[in-house]
C-alpha positions as CSV (number, residue, x, y, z in Angstrom):
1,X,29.8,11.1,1.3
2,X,30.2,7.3,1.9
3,X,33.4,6.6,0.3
4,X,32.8,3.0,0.2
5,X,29.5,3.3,-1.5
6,X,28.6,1.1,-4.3
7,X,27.1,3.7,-6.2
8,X,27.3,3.4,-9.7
9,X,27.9,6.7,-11.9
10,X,24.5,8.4,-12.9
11,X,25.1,7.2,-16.2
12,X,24.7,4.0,-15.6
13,X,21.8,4.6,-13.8
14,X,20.0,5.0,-17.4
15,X,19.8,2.5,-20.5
16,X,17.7,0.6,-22.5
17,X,19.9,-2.1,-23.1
18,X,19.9,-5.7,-22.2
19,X,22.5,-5.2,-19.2
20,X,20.5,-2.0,-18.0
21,X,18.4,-2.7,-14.3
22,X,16.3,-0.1,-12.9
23,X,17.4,0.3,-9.2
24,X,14.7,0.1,-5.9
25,X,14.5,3.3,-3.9
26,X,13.3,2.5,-0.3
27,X,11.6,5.0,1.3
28,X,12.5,5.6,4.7
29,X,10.3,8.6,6.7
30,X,11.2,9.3,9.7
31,X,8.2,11.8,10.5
32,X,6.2,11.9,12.5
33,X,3.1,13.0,10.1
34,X,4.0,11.2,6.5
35,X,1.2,11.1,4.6
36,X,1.7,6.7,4.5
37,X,4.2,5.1,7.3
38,X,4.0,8.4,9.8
39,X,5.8,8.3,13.0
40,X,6.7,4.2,12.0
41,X,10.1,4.5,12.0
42,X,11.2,6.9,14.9
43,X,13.6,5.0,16.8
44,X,16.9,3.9,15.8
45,X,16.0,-0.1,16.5
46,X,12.9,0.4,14.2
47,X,14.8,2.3,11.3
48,X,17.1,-0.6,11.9
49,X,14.7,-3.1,11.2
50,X,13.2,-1.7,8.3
51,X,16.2,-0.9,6.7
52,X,17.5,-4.5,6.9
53,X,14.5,-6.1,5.4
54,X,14.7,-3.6,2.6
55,X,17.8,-4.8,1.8
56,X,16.6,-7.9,2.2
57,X,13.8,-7.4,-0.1
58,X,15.9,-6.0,-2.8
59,X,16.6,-2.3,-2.3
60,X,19.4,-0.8,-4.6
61,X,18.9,2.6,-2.4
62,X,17.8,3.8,0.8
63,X,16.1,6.9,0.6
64,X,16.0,8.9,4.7
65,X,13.6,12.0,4.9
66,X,12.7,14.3,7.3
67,X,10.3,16.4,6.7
68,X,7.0,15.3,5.4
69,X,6.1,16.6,1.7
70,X,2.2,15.7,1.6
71,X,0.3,18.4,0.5
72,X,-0.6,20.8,3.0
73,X,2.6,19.8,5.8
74,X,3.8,22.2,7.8
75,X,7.3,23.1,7.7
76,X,9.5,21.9,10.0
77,X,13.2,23.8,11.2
78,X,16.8,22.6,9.7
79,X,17.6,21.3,13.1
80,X,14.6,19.5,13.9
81,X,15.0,17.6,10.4
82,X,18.5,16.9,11.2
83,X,17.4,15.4,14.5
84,X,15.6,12.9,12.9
85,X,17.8,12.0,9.3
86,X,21.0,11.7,11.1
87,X,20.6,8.9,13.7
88,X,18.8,7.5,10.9
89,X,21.5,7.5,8.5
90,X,24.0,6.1,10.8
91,X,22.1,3.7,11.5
92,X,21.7,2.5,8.1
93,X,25.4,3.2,7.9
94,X,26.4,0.8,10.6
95,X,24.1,-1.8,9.0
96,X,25.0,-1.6,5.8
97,X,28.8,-0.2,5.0
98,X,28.3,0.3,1.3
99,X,24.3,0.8,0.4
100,X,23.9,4.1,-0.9
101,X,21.8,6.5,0.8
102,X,19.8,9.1,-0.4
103,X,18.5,12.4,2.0
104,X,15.7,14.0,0.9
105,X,15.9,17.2,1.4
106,X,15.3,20.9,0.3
107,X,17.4,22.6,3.1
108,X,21.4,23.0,2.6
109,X,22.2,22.8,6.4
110,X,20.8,19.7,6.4
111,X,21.9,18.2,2.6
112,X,25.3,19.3,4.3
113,X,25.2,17.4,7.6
114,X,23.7,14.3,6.4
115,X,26.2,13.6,3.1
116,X,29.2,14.3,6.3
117,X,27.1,11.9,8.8
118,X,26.8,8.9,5.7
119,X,24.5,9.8,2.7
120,X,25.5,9.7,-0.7
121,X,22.8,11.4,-2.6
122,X,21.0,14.6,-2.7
123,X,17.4,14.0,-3.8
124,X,15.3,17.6,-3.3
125,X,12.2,17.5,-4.3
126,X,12.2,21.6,-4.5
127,X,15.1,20.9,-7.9
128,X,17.2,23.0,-5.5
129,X,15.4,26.0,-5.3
130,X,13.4,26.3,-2.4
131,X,17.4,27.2,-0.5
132,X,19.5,29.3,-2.2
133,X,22.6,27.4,-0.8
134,X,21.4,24.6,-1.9
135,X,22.7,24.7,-5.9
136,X,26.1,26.1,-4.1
137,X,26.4,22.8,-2.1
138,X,25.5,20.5,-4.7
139,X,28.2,22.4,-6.8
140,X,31.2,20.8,-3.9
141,X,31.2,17.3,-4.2
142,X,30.0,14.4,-7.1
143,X,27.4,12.9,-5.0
144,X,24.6,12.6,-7.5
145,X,21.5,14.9,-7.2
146,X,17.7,14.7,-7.6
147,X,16.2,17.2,-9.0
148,X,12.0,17.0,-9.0
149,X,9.5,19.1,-10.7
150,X,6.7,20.8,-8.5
151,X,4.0,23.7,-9.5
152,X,4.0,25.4,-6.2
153,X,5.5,24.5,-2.7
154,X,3.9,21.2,-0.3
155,X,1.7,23.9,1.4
156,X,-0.4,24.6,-1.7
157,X,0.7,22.8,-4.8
158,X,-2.8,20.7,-4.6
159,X,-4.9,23.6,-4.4
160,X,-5.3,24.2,-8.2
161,X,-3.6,22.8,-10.1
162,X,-3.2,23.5,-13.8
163,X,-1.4,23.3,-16.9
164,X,-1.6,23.0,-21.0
165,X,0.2,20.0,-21.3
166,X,1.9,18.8,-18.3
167,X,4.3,16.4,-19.9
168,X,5.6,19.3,-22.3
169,X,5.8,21.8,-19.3
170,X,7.5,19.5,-16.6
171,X,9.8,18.8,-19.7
172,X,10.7,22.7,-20.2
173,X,10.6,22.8,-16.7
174,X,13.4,20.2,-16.1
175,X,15.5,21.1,-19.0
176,X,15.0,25.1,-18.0
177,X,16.8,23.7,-14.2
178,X,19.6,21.3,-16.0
179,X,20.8,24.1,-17.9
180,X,20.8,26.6,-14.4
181,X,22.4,24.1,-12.7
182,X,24.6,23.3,-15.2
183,X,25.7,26.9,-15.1
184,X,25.5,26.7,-11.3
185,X,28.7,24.3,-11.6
186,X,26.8,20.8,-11.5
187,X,27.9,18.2,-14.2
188,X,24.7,17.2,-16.0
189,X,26.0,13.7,-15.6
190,X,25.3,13.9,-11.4
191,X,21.7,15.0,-12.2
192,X,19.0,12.6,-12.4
193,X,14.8,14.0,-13.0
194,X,11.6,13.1,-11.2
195,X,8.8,14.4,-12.9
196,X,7.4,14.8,-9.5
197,X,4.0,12.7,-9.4
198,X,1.7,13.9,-6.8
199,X,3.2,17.3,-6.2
200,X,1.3,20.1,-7.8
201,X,-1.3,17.6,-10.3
202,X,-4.4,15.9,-10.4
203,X,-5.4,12.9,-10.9
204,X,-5.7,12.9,-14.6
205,X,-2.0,14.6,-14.9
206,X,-0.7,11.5,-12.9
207,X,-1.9,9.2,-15.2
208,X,-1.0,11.1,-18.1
209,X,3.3,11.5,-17.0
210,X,2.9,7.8,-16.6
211,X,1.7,7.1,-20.0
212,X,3.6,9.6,-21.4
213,X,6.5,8.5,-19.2
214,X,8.7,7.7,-21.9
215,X,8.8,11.3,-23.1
216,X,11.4,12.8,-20.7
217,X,14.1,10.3,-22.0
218,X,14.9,12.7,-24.7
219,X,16.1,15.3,-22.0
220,X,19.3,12.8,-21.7
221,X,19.4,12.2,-18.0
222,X,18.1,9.0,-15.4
223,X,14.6,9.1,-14.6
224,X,13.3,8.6,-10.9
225,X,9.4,8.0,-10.6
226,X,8.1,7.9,-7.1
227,X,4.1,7.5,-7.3
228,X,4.0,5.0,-4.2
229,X,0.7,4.8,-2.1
230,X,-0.3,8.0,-3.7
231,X,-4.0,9.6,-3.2
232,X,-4.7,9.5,-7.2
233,X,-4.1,5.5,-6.7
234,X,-6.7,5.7,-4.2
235,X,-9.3,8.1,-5.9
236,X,-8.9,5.7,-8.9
237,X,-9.8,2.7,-7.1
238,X,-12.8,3.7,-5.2
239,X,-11.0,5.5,-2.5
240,X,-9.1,2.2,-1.4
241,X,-6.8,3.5,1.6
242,X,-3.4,4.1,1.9
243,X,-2.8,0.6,3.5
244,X,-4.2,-1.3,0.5
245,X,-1.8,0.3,-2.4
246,X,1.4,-1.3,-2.7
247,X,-0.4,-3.6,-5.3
248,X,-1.2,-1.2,-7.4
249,X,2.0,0.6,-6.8
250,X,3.6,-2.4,-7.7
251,X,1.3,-2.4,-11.1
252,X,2.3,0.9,-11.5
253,X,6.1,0.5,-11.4
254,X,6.1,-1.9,-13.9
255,X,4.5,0.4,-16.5
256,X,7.1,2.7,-15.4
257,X,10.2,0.4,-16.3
258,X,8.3,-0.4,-19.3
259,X,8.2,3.4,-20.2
260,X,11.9,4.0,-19.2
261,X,12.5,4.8,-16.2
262,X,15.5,3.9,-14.1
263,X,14.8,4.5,-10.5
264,X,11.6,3.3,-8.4
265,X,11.2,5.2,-5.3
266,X,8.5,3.0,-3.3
267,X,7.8,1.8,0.1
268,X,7.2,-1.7,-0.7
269,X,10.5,-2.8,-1.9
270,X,9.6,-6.2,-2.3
271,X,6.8,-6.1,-4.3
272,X,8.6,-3.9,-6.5
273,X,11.4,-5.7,-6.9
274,X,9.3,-9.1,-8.1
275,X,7.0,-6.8,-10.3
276,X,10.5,-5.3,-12.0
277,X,12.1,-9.1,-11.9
278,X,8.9,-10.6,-13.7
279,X,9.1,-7.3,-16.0
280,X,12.0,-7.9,-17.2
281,X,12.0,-11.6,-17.5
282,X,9.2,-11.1,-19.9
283,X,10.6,-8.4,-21.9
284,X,14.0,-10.6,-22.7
285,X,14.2,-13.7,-21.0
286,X,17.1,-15.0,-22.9
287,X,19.0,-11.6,-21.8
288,X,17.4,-10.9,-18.4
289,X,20.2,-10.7,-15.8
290,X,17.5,-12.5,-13.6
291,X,16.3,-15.1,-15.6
292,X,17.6,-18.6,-15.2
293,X,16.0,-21.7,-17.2
């Protein structure tokens, strides 16, 4: 872990208060088969550069991954993934001494390597059960981990997907996991939820966690949403392609701060950053941090 990180306790990360400000996730792949910025970002001059502008857009956190999640990717090894997160991290690193950095991850080996090599959060979109080393890790330090729900694994969570009420069972599921890992010897204070949009729903499920966002506040812990470029954006606007969606996105992440929650993982951290500033400005002007007369 980063010891000079500015990263603020997980606490803080959630609030409804006038001082609270959701934080900007960047998203970072360097894959070469993401389902949106594939194989962009595979040198270390190019993660360079699109790290900087993210900061210079506004991003509170830097999210590196390895291995693509889509639906249907292939898996890839622990030290292939760590062949592409580490230069990547140190590179950020050396641009940016204190910017937190999150690895997304399900692997331990590799959660391991890259919190030595720079990175300050675990974000696993697996809620650290796809490795059983993984909970065990998490358990050493007081790096902050992600924990995300998923029915079934990237290779077939889109084949059928199904549930009762999906808002009521991502909200057992997550509480089910806080309480395991809670056991497992991680504070509930490190652990922040995703509800996971994308991985194992359709497109009706999407819409309904985001309506029904504000739900998961009553499990007590920060909320991440990361719905960025997603296919349901597309199949709900006429199958508009993966290149036209960071305005909707940005749409989208301000219903989401609207509904609670305290992280936005997105590519386009600059539209996201206005569409949260503008959010906020019109929710309390006379409070808003970014207000000014």
């Amino acid at each position: 872990m980063n010891p000079a990180a500015e990263l603020p306790p997980v606490a803080t990360f959630a609030g409804e208060g006038k001082n609270h400000r959701p934080r900007v996730m960047g998203i970072l792949n360097v894959t070469p088969d993401s389902f949106s910025d594939g194989g962009k970002w595979s040198t270390e001059e190019a993660i360079s550069r699109q790290a900087e502008q993210m900061l210079r857009d506004g991003a509170d956190i830097i999210d590196i991954g390895g291995e693509s999640t889509r639906p249907f990717a292939p898996a890839v090894t622990a030290e292939e993934e760590l062949s592409r997160v580490l230069p990547a991290i140190r590179a950020v690193r050396r641009l940016h001494a204190t910017i937190p950095i999150s690895v997304d991850t399900t692997k331990a080996a590799v959660a391991s390597e890259a919190l030595a090599a720079g990175a300050d959060i675990i974000n696993d979109i697996s809620a650290l059960r796809f490795d059983p080393a993984m909970p065990a890790l998490a358990a050493q330090g007081d790096w902050p981990v992600i924990i995300m729900h998923m029915q079934g694994t990237p290779a077939d969570m889109q084949l059928n997907p199904h549930y009762q009420d999906v808002v009521a069972e991502i909200k057992t599921m997550l509480a089910n996991r806080l309480a395991e890992l809670a056991a497992a010897g991680i504070a509930k204070q490190r652990l922040i939820i995703d509800p996971g949009i994308g991985f194992g729903k359709t497109v009706a499920h999407n819409l309904e966690i985001i309506r029904r966002l504000q739900e998961l506040r009553t499990l007590g812990q920060p909320i991440l949403v990361g719905h960025s470029r997603k296919s349901f954006i597309g199949k709900v606007l006429d199958d508009l392609p993966v290149t036209e969606r960071d305005l909707p996105s940005a749409v989208i992440s301000a219903l989401c701060v609207l509904k609670g929650a305290d992280i936005i993982r997105v590519h386009d951290v600059k539209a996201t950053a206005q569409a949260i500033k503008i959010t906020l400005a019109c929710q309390a002007p006379e409070s808003c941090q970014y207000y000014s007369a």
